[in-house]
N, CA, C and O atoms as a GROMACS GRO file, in nm:
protein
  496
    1UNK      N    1   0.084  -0.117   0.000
    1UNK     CA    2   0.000   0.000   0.000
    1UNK      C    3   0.089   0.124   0.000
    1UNK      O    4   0.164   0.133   0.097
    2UNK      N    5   0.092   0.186  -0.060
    2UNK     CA    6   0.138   0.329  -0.119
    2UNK      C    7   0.119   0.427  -0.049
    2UNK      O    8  -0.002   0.442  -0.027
    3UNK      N    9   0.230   0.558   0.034
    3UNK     CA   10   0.137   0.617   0.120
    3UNK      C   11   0.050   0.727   0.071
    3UNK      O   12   0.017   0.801   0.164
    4UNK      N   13   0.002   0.762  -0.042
    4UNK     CA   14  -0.067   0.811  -0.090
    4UNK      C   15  -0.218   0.787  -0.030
    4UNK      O   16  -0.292   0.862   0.035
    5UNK      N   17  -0.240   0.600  -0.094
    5UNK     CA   18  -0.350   0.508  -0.051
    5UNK      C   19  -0.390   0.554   0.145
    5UNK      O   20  -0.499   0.606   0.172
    6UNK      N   21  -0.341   0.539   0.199
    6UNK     CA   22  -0.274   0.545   0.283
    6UNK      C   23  -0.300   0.688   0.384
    6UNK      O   24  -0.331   0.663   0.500
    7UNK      N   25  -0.291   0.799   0.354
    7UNK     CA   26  -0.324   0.946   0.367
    7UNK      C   27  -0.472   0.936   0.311
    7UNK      O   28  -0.558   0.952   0.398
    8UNK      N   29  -0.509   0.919   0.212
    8UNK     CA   30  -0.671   0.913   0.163
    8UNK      C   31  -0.750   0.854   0.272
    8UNK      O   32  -0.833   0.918   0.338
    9UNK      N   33  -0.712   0.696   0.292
    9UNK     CA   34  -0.798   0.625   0.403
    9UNK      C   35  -0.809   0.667   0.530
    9UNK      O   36  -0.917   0.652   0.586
   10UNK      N   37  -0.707   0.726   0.593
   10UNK     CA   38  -0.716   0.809   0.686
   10UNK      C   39  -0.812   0.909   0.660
   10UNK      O   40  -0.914   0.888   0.726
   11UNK      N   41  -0.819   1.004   0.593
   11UNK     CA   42  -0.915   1.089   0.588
   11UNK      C   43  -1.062   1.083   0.519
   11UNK      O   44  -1.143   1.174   0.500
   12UNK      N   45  -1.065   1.009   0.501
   12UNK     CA   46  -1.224   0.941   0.465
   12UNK      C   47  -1.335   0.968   0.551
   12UNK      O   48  -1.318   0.911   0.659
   13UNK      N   49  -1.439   1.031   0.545
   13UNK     CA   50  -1.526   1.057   0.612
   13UNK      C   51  -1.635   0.930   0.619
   13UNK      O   52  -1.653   0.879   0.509
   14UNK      N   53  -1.700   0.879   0.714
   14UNK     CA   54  -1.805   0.795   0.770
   14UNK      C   55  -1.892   0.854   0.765
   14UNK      O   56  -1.884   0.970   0.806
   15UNK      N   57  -2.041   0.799   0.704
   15UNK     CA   58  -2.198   0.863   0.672
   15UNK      C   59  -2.258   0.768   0.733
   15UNK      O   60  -2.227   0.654   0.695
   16UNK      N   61  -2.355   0.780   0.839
   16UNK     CA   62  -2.448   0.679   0.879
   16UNK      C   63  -2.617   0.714   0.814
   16UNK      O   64  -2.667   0.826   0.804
   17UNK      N   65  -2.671   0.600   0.782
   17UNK     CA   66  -2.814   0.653   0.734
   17UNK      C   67  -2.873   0.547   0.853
   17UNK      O   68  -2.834   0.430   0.850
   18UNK      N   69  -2.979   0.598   0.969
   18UNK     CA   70  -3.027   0.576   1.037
   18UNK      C   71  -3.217   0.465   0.938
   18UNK      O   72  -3.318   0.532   0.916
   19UNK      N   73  -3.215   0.370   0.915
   19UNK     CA   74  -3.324   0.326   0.886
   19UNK      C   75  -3.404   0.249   0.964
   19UNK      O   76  -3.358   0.171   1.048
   20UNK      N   77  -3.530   0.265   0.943
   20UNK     CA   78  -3.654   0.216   1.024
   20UNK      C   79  -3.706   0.147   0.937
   20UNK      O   80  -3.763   0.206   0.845
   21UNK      N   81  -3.702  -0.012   0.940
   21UNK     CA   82  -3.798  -0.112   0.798
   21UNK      C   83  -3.910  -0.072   0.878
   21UNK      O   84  -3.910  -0.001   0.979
   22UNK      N   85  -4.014  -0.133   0.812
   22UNK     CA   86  -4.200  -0.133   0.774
   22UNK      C   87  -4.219  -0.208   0.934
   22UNK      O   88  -4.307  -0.171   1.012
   23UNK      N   89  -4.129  -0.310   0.964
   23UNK     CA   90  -4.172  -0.388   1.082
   23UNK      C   91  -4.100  -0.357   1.228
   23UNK      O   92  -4.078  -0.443   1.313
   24UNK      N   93  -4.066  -0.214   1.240
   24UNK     CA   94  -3.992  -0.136   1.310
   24UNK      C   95  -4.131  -0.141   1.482
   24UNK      O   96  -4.243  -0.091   1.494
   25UNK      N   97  -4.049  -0.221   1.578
   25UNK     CA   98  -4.131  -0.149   1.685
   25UNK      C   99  -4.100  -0.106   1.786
   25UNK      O  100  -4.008  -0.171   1.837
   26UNK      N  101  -4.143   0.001   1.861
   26UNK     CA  102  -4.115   0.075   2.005
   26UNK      C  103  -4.227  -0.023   2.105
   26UNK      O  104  -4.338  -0.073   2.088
   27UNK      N  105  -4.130  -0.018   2.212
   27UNK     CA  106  -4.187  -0.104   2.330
   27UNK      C  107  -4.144   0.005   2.470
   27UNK      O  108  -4.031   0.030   2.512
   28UNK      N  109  -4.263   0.049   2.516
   28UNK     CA  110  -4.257   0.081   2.643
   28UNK      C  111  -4.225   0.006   2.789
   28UNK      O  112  -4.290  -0.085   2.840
   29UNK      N  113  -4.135   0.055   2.826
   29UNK     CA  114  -4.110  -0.115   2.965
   29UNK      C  115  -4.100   0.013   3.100
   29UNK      O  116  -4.058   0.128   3.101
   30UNK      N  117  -4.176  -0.096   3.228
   30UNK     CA  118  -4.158   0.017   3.312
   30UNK      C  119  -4.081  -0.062   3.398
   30UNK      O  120  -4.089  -0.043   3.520
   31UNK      N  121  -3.985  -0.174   3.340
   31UNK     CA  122  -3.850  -0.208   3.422
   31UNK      C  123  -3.773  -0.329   3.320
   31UNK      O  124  -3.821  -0.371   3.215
   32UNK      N  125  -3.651  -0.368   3.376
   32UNK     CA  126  -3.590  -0.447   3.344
   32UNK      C  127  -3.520  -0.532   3.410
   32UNK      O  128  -3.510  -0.502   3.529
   33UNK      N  129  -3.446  -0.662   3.367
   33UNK     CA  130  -3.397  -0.774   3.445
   33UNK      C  131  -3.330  -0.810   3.351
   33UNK      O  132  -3.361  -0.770   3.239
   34UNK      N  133  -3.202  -0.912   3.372
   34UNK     CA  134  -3.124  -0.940   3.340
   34UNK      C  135  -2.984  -1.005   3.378
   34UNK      O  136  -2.969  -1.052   3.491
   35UNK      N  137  -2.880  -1.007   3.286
   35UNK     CA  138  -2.774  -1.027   3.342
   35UNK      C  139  -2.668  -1.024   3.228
   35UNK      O  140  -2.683  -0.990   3.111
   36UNK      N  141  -2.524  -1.084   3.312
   36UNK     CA  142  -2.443  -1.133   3.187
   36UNK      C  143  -2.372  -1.258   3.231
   36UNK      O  144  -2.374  -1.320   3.337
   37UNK      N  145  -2.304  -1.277   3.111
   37UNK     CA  146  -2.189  -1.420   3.114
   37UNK      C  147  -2.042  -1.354   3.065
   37UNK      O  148  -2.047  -1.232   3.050
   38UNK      N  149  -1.920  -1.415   3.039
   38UNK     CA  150  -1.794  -1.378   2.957
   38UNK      C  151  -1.837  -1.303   2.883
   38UNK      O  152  -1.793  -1.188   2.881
   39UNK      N  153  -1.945  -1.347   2.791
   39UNK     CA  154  -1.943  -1.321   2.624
   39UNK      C  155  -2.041  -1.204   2.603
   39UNK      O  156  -2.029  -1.130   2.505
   40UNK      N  157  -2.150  -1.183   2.706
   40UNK     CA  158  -2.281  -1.061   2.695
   40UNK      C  159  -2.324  -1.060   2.760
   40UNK      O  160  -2.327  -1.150   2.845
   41UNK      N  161  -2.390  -0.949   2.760
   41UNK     CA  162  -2.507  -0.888   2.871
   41UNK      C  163  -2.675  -0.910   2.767
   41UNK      O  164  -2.712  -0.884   2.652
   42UNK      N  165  -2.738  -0.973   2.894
   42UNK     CA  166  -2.859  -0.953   2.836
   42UNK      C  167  -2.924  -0.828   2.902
   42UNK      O  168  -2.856  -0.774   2.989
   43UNK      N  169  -3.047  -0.774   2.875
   43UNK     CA  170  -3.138  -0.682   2.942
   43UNK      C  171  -3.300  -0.744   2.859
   43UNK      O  172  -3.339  -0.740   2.742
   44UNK      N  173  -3.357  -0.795   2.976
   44UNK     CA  174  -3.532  -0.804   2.911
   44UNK      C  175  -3.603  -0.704   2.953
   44UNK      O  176  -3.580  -0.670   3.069
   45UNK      N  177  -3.704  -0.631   2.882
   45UNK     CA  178  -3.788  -0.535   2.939
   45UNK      C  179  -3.878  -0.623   2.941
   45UNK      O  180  -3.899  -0.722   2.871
   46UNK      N  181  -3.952  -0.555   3.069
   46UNK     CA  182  -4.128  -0.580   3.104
   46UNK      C  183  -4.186  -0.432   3.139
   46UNK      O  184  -4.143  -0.321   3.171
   47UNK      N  185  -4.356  -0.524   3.107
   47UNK     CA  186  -4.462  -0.454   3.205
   47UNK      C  187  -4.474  -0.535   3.280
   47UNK      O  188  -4.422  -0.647   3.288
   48UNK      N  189  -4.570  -0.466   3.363
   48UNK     CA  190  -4.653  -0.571   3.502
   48UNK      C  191  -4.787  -0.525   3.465
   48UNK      O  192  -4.809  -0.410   3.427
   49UNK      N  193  -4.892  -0.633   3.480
   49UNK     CA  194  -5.028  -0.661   3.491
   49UNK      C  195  -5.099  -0.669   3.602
   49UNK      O  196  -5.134  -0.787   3.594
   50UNK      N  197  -5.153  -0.621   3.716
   50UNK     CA  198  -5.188  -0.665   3.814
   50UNK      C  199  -5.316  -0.766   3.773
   50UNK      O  200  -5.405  -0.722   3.699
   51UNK      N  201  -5.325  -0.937   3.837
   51UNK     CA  202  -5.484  -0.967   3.782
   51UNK      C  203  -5.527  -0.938   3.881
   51UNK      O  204  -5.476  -0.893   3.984
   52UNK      N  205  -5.696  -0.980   3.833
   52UNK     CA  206  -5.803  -0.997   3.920
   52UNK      C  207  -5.760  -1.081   4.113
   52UNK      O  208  -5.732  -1.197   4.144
   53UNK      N  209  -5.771  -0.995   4.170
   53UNK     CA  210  -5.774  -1.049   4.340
   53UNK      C  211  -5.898  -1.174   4.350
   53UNK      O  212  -6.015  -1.152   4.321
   54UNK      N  213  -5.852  -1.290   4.393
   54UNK     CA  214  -5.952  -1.360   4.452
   54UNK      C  215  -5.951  -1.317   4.586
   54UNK      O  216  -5.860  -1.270   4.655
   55UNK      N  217  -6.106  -1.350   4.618
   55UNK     CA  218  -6.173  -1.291   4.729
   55UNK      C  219  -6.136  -1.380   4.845
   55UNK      O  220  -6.140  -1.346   4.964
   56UNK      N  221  -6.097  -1.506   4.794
   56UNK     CA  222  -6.041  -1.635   4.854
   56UNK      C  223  -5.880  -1.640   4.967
   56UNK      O  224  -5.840  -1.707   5.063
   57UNK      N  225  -5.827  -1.520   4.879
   57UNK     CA  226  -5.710  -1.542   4.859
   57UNK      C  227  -5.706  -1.400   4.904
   57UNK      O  228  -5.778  -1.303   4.882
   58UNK      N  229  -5.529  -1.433   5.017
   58UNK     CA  230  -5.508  -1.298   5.037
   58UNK      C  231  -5.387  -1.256   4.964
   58UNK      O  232  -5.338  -1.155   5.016
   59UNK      N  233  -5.318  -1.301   4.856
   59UNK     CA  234  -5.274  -1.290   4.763
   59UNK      C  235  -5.267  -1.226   4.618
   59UNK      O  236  -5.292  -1.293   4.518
   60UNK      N  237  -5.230  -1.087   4.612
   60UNK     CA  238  -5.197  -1.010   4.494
   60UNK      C  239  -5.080  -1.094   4.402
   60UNK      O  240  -4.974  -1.145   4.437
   61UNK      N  241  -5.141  -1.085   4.279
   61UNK     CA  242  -5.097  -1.159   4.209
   61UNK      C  243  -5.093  -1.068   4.101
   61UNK      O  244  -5.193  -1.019   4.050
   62UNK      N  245  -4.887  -1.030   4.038
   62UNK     CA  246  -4.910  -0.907   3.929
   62UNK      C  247  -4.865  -1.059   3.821
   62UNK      O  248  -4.834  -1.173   3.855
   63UNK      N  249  -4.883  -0.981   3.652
   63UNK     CA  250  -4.794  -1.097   3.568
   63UNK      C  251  -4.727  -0.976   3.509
   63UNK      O  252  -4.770  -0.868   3.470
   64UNK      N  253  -4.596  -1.034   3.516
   64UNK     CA  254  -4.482  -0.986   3.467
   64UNK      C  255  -4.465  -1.010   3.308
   64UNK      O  256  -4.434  -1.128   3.294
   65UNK      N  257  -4.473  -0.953   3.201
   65UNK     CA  258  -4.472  -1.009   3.041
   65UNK      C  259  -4.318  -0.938   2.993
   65UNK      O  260  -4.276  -0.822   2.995
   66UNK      N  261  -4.270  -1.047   2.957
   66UNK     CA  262  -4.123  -0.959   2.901
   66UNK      C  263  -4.145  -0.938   2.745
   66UNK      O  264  -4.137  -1.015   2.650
   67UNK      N  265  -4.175  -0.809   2.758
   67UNK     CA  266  -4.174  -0.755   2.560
   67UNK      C  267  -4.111  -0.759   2.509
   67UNK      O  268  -4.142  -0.749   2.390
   68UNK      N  269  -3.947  -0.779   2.542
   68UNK     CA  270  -3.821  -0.785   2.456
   68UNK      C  271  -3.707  -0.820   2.529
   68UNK      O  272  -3.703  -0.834   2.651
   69UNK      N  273  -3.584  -0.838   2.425
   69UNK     CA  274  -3.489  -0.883   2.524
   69UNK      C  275  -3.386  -0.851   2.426
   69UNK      O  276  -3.380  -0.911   2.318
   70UNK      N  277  -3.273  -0.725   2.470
   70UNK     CA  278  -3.134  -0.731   2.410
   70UNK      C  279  -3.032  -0.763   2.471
   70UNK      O  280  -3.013  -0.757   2.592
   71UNK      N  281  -2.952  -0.804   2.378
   71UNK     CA  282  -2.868  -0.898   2.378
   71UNK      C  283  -2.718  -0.809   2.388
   71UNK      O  284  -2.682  -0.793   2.272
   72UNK      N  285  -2.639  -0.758   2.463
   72UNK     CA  286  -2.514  -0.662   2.411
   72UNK      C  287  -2.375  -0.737   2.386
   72UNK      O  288  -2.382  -0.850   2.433
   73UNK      N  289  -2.280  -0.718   2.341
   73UNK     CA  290  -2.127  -0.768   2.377
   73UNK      C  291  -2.052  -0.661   2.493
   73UNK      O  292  -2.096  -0.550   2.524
   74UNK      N  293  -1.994  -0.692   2.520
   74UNK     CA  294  -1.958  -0.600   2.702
   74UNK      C  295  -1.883  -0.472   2.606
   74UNK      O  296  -1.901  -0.374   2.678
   75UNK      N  297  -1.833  -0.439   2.520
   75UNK     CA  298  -1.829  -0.320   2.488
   75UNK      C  299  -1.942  -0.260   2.445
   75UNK      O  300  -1.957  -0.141   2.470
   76UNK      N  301  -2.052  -0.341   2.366
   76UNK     CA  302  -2.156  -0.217   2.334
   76UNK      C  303  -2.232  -0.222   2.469
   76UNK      O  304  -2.292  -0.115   2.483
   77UNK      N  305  -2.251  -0.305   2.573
   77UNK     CA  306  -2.292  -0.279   2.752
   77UNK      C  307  -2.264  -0.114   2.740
   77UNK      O  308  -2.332  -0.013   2.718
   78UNK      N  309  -2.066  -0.158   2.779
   78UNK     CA  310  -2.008  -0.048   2.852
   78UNK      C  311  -2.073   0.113   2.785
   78UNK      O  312  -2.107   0.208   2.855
   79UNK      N  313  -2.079   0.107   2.612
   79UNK     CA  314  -2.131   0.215   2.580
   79UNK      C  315  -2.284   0.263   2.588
   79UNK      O  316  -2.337   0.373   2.570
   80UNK      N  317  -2.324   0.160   2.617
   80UNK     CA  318  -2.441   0.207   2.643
   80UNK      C  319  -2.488   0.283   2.779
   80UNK      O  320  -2.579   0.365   2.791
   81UNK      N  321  -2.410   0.239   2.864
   81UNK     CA  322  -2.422   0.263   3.014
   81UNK      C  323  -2.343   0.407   2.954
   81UNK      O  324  -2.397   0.514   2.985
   82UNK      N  325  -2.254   0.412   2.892
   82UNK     CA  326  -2.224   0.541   2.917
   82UNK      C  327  -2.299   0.716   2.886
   82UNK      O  328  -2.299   0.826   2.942
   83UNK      N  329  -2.371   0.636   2.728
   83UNK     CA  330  -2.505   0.658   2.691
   83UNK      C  331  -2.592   0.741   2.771
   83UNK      O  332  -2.616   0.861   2.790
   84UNK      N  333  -2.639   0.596   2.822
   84UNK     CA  334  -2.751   0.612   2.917
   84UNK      C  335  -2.725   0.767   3.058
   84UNK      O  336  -2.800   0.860   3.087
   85UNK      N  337  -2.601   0.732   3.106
   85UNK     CA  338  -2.521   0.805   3.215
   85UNK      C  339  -2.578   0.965   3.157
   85UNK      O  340  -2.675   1.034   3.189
   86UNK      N  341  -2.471   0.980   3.062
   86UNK     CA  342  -2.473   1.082   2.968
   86UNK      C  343  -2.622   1.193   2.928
   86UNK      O  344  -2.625   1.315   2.916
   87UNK      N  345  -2.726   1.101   2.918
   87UNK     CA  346  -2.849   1.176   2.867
   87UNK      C  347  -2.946   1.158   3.017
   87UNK      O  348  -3.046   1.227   3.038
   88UNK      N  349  -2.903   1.069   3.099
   88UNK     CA  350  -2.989   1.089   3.264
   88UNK      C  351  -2.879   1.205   3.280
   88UNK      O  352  -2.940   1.310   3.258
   89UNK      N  353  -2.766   1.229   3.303
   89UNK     CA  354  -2.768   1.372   3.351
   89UNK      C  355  -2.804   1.532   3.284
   89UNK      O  356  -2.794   1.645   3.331
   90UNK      N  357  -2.846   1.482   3.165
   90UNK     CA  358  -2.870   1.601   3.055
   90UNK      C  359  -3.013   1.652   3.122
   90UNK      O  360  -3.059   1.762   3.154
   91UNK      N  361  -3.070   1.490   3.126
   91UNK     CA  362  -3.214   1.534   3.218
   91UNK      C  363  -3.235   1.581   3.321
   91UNK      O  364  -3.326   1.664   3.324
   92UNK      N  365  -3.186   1.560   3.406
   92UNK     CA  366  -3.205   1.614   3.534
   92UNK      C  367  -3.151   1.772   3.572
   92UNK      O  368  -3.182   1.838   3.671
   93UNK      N  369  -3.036   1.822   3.428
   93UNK     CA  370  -3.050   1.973   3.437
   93UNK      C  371  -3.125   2.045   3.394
   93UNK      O  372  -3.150   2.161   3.426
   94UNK      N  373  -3.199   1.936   3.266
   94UNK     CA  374  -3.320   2.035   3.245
   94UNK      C  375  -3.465   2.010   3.313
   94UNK      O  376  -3.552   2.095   3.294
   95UNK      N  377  -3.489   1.914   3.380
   95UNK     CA  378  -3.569   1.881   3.489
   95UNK      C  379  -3.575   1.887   3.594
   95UNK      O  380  -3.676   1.941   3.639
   96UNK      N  381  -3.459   1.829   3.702
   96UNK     CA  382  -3.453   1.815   3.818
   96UNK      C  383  -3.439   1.699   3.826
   96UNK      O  384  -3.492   1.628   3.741
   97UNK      N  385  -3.352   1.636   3.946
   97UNK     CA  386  -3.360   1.502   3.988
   97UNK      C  387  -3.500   1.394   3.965
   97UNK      O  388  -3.622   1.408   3.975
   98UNK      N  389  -3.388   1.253   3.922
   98UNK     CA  390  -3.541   1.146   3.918
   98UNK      C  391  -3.504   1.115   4.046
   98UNK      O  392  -3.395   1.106   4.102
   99UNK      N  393  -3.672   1.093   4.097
   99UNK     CA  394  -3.699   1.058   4.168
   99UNK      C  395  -3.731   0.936   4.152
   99UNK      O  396  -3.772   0.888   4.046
  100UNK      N  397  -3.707   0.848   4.307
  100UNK     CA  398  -3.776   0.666   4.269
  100UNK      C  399  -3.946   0.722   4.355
  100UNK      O  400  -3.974   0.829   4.409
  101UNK      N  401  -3.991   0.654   4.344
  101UNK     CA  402  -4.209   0.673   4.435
  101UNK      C  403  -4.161   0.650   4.529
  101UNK      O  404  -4.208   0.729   4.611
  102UNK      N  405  -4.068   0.566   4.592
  102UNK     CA  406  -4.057   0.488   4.756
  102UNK      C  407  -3.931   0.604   4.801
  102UNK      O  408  -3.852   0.569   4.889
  103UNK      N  409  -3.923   0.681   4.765
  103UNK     CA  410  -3.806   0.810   4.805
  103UNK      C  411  -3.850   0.874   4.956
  103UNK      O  412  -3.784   0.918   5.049
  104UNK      N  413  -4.007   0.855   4.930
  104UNK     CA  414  -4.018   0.891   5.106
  104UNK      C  415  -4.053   0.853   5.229
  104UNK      O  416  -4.072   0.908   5.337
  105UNK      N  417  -4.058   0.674   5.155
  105UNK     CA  418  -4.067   0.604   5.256
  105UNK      C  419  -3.928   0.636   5.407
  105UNK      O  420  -3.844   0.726   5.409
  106UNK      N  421  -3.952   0.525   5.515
  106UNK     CA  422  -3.861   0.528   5.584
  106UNK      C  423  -3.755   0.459   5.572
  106UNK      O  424  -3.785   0.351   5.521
  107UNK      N  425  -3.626   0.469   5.596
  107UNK     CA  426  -3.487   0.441   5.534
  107UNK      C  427  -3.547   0.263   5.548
  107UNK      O  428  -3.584   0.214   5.441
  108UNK      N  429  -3.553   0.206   5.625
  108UNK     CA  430  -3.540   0.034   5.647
  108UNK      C  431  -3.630   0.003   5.553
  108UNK      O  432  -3.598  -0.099   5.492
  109UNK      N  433  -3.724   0.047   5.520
  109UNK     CA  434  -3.800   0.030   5.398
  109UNK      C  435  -3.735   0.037   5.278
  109UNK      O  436  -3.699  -0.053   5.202
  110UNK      N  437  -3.722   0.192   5.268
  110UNK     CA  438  -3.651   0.227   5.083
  110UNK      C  439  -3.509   0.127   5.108
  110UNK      O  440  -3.463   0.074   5.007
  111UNK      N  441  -3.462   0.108   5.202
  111UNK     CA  442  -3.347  -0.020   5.166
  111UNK      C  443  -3.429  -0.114   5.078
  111UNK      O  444  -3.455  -0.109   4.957
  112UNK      N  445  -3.466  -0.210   5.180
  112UNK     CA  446  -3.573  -0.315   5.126
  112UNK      C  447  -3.573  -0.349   5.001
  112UNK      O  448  -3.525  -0.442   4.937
  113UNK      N  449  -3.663  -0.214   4.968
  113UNK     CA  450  -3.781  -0.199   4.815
  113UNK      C  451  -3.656  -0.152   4.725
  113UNK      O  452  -3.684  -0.157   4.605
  114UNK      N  453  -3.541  -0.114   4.746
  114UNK     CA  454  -3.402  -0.041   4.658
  114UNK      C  455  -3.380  -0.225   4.613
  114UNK      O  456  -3.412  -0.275   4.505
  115UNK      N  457  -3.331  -0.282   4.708
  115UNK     CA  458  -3.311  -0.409   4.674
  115UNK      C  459  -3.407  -0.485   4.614
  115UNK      O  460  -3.380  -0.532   4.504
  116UNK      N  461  -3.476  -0.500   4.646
  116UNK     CA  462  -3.618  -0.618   4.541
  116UNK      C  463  -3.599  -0.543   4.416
  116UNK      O  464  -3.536  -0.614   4.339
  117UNK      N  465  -3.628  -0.424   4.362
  117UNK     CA  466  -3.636  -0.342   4.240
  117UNK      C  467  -3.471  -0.321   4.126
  117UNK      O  468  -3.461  -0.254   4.023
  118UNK      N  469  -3.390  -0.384   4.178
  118UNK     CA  470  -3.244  -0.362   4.171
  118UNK      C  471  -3.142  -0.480   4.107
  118UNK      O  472  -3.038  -0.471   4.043
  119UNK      N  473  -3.225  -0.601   4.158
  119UNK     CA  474  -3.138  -0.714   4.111
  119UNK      C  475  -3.169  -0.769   4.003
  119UNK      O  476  -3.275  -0.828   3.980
  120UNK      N  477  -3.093  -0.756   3.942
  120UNK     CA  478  -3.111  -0.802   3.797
  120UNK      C  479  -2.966  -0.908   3.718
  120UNK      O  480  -2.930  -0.901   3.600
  121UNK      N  481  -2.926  -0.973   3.797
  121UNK     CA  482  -2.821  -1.054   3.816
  121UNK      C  483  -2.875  -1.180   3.756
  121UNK      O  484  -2.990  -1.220   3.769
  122UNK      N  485  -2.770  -1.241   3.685
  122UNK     CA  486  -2.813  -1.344   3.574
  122UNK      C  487  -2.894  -1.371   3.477
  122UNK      O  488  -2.943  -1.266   3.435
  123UNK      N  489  -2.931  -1.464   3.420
  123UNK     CA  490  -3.004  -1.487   3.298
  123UNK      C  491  -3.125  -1.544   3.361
  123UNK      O  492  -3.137  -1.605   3.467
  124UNK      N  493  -3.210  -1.510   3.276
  124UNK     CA  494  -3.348  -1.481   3.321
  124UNK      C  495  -3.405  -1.650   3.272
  124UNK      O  496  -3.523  -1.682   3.289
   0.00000   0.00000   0.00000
């Protein structure tokens, strides 16, 4: 290779065209679970369903439906987290702090409920 070849490739500009096919979908999730191994990180989103209470039963019963599930390699993880980092603090200068709902519970509590809402360790 010639350094001519060489000086050109270096300066070559990169064009991305962002496309959306016909079968393109957005999924709203109001949490996630997950994990990783060596090789990737997964992340599944869900909703929750609360059903019907039996009258029988003193038992709330939500169903959890996982709408999707990506798949990362630990560098596109790491960038994503950085991502993510990046545009939660963009928000919160033009908003104000997120808040979690259990923020005003009492500390032995919001421990608790921090933990149940938090672990997302291994494969699902």
């Amino acid at each position: 290779m010639s350094e001519k070849s060489e000086g050109i490739r270096g300066k070559r500009k990169v064009r991305i065209e962002l496309f959306k096919p016909d079968d393109f979908k957005q999924v709203y999730s109001i949490g996630a679970v997950g994990g990783h191994s060596p090789y990737d990180f997964r992340i599944g989103f869900y909703n929750d369903t609360p059903l019907p209470a039996d009258k029988a039963s003193e038992e709330q019963v939500i169903q959890r439906r996982l709408e999707t599930e990506v798949i990362l390699s630990p560098l596109a993880a790491m960038e994503l987290a950085r991502w993510l980092n990046q545009h939660i603090q963009d928000y919160e200068k033009m908003f104000g702090p997120i808040r979690r709902p259990h923020e005003n519970m009492n500390k032995k509590d919001d421990a608790e409920t921090q933990q149940a809402t938090t672990e997302i360790q291994g494969y699902m």
